[in-house]
TIFITI-236217 format. One line per 2 residues: their letters; for each residue x, y, z of C-alpha. Coordinates in Angstrom, 1 decimal. Layout:
<pts>
a	X/Y/Z | ...
</pts>
This chain:
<pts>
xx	0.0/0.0/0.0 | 2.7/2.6/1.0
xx	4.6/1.3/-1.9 | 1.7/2.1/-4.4
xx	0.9/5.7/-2.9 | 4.8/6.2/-3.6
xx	4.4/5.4/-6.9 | 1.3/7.5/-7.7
xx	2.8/10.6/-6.2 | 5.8/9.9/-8.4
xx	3.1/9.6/-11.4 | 1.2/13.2/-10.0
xx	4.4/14.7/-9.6 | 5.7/13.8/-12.8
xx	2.8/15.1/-14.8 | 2.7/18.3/-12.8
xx	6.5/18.6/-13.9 | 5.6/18.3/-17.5
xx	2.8/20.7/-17.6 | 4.4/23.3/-16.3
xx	7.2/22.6/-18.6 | 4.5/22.7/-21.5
xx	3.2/25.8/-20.3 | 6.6/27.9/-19.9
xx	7.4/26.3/-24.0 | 4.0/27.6/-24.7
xx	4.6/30.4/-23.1 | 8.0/31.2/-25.0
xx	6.7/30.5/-28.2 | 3.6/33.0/-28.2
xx	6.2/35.9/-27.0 | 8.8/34.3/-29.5
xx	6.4/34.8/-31.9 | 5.3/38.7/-31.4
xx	1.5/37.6/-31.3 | 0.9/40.2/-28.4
xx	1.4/43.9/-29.3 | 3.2/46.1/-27.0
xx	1.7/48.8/-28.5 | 0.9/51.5/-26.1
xx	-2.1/52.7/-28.8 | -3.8/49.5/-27.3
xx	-4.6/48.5/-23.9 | -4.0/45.9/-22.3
xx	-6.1/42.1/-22.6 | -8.7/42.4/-19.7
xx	-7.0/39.2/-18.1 | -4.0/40.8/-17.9
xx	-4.8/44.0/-17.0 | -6.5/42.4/-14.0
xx	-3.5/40.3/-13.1 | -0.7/43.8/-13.3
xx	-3.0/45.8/-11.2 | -3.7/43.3/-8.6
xx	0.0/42.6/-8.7 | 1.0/45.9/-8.2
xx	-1.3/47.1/-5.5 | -0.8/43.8/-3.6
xx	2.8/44.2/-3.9 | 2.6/48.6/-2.9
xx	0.4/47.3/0.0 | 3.3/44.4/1.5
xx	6.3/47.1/0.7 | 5.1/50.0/2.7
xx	3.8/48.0/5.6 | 5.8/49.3/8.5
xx	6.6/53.1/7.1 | 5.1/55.6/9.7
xx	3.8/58.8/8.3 | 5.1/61.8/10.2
xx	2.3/64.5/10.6 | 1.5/66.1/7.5
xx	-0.7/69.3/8.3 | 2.4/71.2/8.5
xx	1.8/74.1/5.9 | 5.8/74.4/5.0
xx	5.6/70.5/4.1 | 2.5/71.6/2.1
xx	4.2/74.4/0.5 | 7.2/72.5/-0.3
xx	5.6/69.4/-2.4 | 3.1/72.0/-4.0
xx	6.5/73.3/-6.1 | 7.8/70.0/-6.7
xx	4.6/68.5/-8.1 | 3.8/72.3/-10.4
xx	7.2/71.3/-11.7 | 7.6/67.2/-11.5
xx	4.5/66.2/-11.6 | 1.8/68.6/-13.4
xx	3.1/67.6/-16.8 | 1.8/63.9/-16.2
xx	-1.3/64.0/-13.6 | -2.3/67.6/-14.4
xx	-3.8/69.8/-11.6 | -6.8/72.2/-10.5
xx	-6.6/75.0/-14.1 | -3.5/72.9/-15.6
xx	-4.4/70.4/-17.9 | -2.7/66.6/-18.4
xx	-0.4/66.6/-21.4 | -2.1/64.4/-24.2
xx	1.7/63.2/-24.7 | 0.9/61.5/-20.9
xx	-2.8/60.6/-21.9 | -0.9/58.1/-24.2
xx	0.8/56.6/-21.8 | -0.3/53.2/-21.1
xx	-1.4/53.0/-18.6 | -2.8/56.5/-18.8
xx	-1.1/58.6/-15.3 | -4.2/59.3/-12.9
xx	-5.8/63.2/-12.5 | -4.9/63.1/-8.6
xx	-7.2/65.6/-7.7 | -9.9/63.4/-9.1
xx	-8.9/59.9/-9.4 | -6.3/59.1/-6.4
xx	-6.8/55.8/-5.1 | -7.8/55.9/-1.6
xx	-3.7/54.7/-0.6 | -2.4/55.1/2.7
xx	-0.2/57.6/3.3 | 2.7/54.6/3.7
xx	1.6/53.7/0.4 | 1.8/56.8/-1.4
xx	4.8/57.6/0.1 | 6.2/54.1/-1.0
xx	4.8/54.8/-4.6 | 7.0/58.5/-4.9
xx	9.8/57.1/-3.3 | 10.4/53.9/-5.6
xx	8.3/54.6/-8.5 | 6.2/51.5/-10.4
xx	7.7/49.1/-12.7 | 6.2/49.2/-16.1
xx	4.1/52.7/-16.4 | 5.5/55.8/-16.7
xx	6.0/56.4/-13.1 | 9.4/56.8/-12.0
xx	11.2/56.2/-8.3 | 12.5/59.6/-6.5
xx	15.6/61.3/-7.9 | 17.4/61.3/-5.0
xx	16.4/57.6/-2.7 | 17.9/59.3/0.8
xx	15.6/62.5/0.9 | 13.0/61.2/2.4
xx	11.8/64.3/3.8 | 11.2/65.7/0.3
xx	9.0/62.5/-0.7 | 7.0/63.5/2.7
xx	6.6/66.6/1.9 | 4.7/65.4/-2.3
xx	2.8/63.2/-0.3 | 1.2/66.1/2.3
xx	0.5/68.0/-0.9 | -1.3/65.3/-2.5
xx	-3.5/65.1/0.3 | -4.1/68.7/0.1
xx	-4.7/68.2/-3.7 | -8.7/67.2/-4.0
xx	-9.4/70.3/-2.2 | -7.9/72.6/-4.2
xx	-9.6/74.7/-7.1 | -7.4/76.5/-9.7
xx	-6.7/79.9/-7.8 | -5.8/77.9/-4.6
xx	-3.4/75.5/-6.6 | -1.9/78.4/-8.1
xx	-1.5/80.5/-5.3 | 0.6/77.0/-3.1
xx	2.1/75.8/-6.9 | 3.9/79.1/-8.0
xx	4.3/80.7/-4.5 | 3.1/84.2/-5.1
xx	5.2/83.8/-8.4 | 3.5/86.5/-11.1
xx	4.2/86.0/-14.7 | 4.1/89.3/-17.1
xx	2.1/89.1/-20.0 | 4.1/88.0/-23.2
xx	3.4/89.7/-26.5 | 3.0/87.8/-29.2
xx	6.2/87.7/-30.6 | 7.7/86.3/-27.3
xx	5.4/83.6/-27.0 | 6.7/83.0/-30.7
xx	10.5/83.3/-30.5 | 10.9/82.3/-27.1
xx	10.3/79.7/-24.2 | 9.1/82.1/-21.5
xx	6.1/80.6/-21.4 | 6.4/77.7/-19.6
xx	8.9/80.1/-17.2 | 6.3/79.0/-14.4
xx	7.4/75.7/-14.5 | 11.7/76.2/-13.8
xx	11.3/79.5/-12.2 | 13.4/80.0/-9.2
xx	11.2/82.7/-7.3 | 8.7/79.9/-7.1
xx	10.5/78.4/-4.1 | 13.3/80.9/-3.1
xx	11.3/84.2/-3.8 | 12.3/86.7/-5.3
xx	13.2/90.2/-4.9 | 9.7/91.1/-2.8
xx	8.7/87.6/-1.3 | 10.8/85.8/0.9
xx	10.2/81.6/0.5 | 6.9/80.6/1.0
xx	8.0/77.5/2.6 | 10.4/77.8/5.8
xx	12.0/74.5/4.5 | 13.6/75.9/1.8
xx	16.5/77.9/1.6 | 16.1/81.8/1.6
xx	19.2/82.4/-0.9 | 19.1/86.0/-0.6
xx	23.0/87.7/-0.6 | 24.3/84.1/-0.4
xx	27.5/83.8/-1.9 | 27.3/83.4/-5.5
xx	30.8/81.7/-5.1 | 28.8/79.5/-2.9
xx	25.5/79.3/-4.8 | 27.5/78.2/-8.0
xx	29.1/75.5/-5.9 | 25.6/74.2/-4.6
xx	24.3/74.0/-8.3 | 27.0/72.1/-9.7
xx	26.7/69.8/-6.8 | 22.8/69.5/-7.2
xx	23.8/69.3/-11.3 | 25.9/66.2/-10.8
xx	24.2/64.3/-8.2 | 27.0/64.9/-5.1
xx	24.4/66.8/-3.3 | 21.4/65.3/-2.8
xx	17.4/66.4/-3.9 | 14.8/65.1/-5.8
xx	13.8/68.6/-6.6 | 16.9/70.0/-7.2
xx	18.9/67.6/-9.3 | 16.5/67.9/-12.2
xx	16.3/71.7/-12.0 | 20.0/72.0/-12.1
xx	20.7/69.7/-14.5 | 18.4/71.9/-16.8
xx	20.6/75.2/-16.1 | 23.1/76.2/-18.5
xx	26.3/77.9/-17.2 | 25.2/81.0/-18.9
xx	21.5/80.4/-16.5 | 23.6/79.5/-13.8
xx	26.0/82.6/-13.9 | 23.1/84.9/-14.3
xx	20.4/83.3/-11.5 | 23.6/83.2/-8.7
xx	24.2/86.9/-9.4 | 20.6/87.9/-9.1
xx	20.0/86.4/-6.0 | 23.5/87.2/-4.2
xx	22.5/90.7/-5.1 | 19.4/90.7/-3.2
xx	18.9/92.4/0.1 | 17.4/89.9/2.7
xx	13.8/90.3/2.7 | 12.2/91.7/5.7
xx	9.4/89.6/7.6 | 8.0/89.5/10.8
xx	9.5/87.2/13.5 | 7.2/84.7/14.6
xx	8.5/83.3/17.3 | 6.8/82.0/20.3
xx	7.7/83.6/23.4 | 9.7/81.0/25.3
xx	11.8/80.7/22.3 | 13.8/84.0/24.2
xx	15.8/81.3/25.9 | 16.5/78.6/23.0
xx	17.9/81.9/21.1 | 20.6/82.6/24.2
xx	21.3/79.0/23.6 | 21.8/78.9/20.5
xx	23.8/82.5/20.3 | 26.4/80.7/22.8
xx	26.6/77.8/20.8 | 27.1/79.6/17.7
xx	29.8/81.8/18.7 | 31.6/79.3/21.5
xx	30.4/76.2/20.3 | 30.5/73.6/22.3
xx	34.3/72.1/23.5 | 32.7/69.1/25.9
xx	31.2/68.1/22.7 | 34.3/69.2/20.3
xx	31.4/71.4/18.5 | 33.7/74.5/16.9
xx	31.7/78.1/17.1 | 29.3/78.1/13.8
xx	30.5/81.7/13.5 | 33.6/81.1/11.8
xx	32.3/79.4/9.0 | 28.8/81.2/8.7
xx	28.9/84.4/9.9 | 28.8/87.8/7.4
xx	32.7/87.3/7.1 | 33.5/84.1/6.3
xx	34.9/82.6/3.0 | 32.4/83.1/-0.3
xx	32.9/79.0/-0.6 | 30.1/79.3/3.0
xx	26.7/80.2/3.6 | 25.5/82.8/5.5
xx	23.0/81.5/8.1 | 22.0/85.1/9.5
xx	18.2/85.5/9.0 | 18.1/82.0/7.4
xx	14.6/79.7/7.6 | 14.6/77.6/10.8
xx	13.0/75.0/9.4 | 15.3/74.5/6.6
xx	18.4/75.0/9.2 | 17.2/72.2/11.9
xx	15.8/69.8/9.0 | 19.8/69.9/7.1
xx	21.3/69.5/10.6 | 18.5/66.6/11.4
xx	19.3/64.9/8.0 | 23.5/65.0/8.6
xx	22.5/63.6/12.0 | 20.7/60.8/10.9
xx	23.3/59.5/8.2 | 22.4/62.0/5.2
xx	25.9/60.6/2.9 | 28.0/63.6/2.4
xx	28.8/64.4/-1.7 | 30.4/67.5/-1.2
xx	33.3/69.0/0.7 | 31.0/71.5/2.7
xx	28.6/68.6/3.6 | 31.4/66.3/4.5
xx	32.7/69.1/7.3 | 28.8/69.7/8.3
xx	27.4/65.5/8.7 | 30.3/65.0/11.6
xx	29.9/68.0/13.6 | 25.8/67.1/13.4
xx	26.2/64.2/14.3 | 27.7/65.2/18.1
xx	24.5/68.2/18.5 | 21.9/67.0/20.8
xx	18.1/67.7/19.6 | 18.2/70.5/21.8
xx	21.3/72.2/20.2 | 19.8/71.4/16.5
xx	16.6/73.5/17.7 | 18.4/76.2/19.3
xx	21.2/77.4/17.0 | 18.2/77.1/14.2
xx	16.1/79.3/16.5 | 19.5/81.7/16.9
xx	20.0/82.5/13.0 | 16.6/82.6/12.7
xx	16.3/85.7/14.9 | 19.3/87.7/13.7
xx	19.0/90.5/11.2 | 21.0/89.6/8.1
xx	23.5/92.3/7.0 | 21.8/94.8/4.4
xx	25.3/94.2/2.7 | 25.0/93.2/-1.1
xx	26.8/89.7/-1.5 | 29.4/89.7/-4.1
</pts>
């Protein structure tokens, strides 16, 4: 008896073998033989299409289980993924008064409107899907992999999205941004009108607007020595940014010559100080810290490096976003790779400030008045 049940499972396991060895000859000789079109004109067979999109949602689902979604109500996170998606993602998924590209409506499959058509994800999912991309649509991972923060900050905005109508959009998407009106020969001869999409001022203001986000960068007087430094880092990938890296890739050294000028040229912009009142005592903090430093620690003074007369190669931090200062100092601390020489002296000396010290020397800079000095 056990010998004849051994030899029927032989027999079952045999023919098993051999069908799936029919099947995967089968299945080489229909592809072998171009039968199916990969034609993106055509959609997919139903059967298929089934199968990839279960597949893929399954497989988003089982990635991102684990992620933990910081909160995303903060309006600078808001701010900051509104100009990345005007700029990344408009082209493809379109937005409140901006229109999807019929180049993308071609795409198979066809990118979703997000303000209409979002899947109801989870925010571990989405943020899965913007980090890493999808395999075999148009939908592509994050430029730079070790930015999380940036992929947090898309994701806040897309939840943000459905609510929006076209004046709201535009007023989060372009930051204030106003574009003249173009005569008819310059929308002719010239690309200015799609300036909306690269512009600068979007982000990093201009000479009226300070950023609209307090995570980015306020690049007024910089260094230009300095700015040209940080766009030929963001250019080649050594400094890392998913929103960055494709704007300074774009930027010709003629572009780059001309935007570093413009905003080392630019007097800081004035705006209120809103800081809460028991921030009095971080800001003593942080001004000891930044002109001592910190010798039980080995911290140097961040005066010598970053204050109004330090080498062009430096930024000056004096009147500098908080955000953006306590986020850079947060990503060096938690194992941000350095690519260039300035974040290579910056990730070890974060790495020895307590959470305290990151909050106060941000709160510090923050505070001070930036020199009305024109940066050369």
């Amino acid at each position: 008896m056990r010998l004849g049940l051994t030899v029927r499972t032989k027999r079952i396991i045999r023919l098993a073998l051999c069908a799936f060895a029919g099947i995967i000859v089968l299945a080489f000789l229909f592809i072998w033989s171009g039968a199916y079109s990969v034609a993106a004109s055509r959609g997919h067979w139903t059967v298929m299409e089934w199968f990839l999109t279960f597949a893929m949602r399954n497989s988003v689902k089982t990635h991102a289980y684990g992620i933990e979604a910081p909160p995303l109500d903060n309006a600078d996170l808001v701010t900051l993924g509104a100009g990345h998606f005007h700029s990344g993602c408009a082209f493809c998924h379109g937005a409140p008064g901006v229109a999807i590209s019929p180049i993308a409506r071609a795409m198979l499959p066809p990118p979703p409107d997000l303000a209409t058509q979002m899947r109801p994800w989870r925010d571990r999912e989405l943020f899965w899907i913007v980090k890493n991309g999808i395999k075999y649509t148009g939908m592509p991972a994050w430029a730079a992999q070790q930015r999380d923060d940036e992929v947090w900050g898309l994701i806040a905005f897309l939840r943000r999205l459905p609510a929006l109508d076209a004046d709201a959009y535009r007023a989060l998407a372009l930051g204030g941004l106003e574009i003249p009106p173009q005569t008819g020969r310059e929308v002719a001869t010239s690309e200015a009108a799609s300036a909306t999409v690269g512009a600068c001022a979007r982000c990093h203001g201009d000479e009226r607007n300070a950023p609209q986000s307090g995570l980015v960068p306020s690049l007024h007087g910089q260094p230009a020595e300095f700015l040209d430094a940080a766009l030929e880092a963001y250019a080649r990938g050594r400094r890392a940014s998913g929103i960055m890296q494709p704007i300074a890739i774009d930027l010709r050294p003629d572009d780059r010559y001309q935007v570093t000028r413009y905003y080392a040229g630019l007097l800081p912009p004035s705006r209120p100080l809103d800081l809460l009142p028991a921030a009095s005592a971080a800001i003593a903090r942080g001004r000891m810290l930044a002109e001592q430093g910190d010798a039980g620690a080995k911290v140097p003074a961040c005066s010598g490096c970053h204050g109004a007369n330090a080498l062009s190669a430096y930024p000056r931090l004096a009147g500098q976003n908080a955000p953006y200062m306590a986020n850079r100092l947060r990503l060096w601390k938690g194992g941000l790779a350095p690519g260039t020489e300035g974040e290579a002296i910056m990730a070890p000396l974060a790495r020895m400030l307590t959470e305290q010290q990151i909050a106060d020397v941000s709160a510090y800079y923050a505070s001070v008045v930036a020199s009305a000095t024109r940066a050369r």
